[in-house]
C-alpha positions, 0 to 999 in steps of 0.5 A: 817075528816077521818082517813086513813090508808096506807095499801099498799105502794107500789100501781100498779102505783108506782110499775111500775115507779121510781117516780111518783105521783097519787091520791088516794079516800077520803071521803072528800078529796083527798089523794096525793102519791108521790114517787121516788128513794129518799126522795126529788124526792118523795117530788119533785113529791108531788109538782107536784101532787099539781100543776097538781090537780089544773091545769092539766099540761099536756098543761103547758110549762117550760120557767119560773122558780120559785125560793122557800126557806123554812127556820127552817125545823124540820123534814120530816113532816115539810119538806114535810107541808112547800114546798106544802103550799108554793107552794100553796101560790105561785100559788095563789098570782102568778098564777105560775104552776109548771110542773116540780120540783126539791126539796132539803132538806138538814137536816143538815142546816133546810132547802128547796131549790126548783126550779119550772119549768113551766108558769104563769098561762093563761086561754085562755091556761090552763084548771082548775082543782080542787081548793086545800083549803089547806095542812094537817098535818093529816095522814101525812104518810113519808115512807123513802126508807121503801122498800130499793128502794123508798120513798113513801109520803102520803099526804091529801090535803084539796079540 
């Protein structure tokens, strides 16, 4: 697997928007960024990023909610390995697809709360995507308010 290098943080579109997420080219796979005001709206839009590539969301509603708690977090990279791996496992032993997240890492006692607003997933309703193998720790990139408004998270996901 190739290495990749962030070179810009901030990208045309996260340049534009508070927060947000977008998909950036990989030769093999695809790269995740995930941004916003704080380390947990960044990390908030990752999951996002993460259910939209599979399931695009567009046609998605929000009257369920899914509850998530990642305990023995260690660090960000933890943080942001865990959430999105436990999410993948949600949506493939759930079918539950995420449109909108609210994700609260608290440092001081190792761990992640995240609440998942969207629906089970519904073929003759939603239209697949791309099927995500699995989360890398690889070339993990966490930038924490590095430009003194956003934080910025670089993740590849394994496709």
């Amino acid at each position: 697997m190739a290495d990749f290098i962030v070179e810009n943080i901030d990208t045309p579109a996260s340049i534009d928007t508070p927060n947000g997420f977008e998909y950036l080219d990989h030769p093999a796979d695809v790269i995740l960024h995930g941004w916003g005001l704080t380390f947990n709206m960044a990390l908030s839009e990752c999951i996002k990023g993460l259910a939209n590539y599979m399931i695009p969301v567009n046609s998605v509603g929000t009257s369920e909610t899914m509850k998530m708690r990642i305990d023995d977090i260690d660090n960000d990279n933890d943080a942001v390995y865990l959430s999105l791996d436990e999410y993948l496992f949600k949506f493939t032993t759930e079918l539950f697809v995420a449109k909108d997240v609210d994700a609260f890492y608290s440092e001081g006692d190792h761990c992640m709360n995240i609440i998942c607003y969207g629906e089970t997933f519904d073929s003759n309703k939603h239209r697949q995507g791309t099927e995500v193998k699995a989360i890398t720790y690889h070339n993990l990139h966490i930038y924490r308010n590095i430009d003194g408004m956003k934080s910025h998270i670089f993740v590849m996901l394994d496709i």
